[in-house]
C-alpha positions in Angstrom: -13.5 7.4 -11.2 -10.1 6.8 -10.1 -9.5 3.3 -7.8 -5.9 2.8 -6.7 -5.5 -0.3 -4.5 -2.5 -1.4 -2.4 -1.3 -4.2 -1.2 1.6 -3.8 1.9 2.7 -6.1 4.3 1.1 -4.6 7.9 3.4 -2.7 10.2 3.5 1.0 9.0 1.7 3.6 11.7 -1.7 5.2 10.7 0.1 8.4 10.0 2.6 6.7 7.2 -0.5 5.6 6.1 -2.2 8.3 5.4 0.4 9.9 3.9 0.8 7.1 1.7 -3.1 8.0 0.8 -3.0 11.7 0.5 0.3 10.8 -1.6 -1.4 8.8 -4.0 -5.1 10.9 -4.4 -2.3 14.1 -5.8 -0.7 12.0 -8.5 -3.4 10.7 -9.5 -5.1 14.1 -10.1 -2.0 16.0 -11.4 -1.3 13.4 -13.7 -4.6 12.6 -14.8 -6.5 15.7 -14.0 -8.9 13.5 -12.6 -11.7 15.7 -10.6 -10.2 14.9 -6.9 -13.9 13.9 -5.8 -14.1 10.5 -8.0 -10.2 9.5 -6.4 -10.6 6.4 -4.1 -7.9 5.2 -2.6 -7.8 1.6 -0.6 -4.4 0.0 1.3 -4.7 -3.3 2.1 -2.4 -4.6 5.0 -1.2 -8.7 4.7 0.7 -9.9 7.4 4.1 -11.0 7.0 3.2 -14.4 7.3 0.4 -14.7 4.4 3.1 -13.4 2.0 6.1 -15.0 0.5 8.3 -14.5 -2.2 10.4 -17.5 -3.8 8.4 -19.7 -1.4 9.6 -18.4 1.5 7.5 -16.1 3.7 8.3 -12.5 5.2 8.2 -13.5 8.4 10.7 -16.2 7.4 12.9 -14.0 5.7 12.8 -11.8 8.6 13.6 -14.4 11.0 16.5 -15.7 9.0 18.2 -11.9 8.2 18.0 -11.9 4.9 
């Protein structure tokens, strides 16, 4: 069975991310040809403040404009 798990920062709308899901589930068969029932597919939304990059958080970078 198929598990595809992704992390983004929060902030995209229900229907981006659903489309991200349904994206994700048809790779994953085509490419595989896994049997679409075993597919699971789980986002996981951070906010921009629990993650950084080059110690500096999102919400930093965002602040600053870079």
């Amino acid at each position: 069975m198929p598990f595809v798990d992704v992390t983004l920062i929060e902030g995209r709308s229900p229907d981006k991310l659903r489309a991200l899901m349904h994206a994700l589930h048809e790779a994953v068969v085509s490419t595989i040809d896994a049997d679409p029932v075993g597919v699971r597919v789980v986002i996981r939304e951070v906010p921009a403040t629990h993650w950084s990059a080059n110690d500096q958080t999102i919400a930093e970078r965002r602040a600053a404009g870079t």
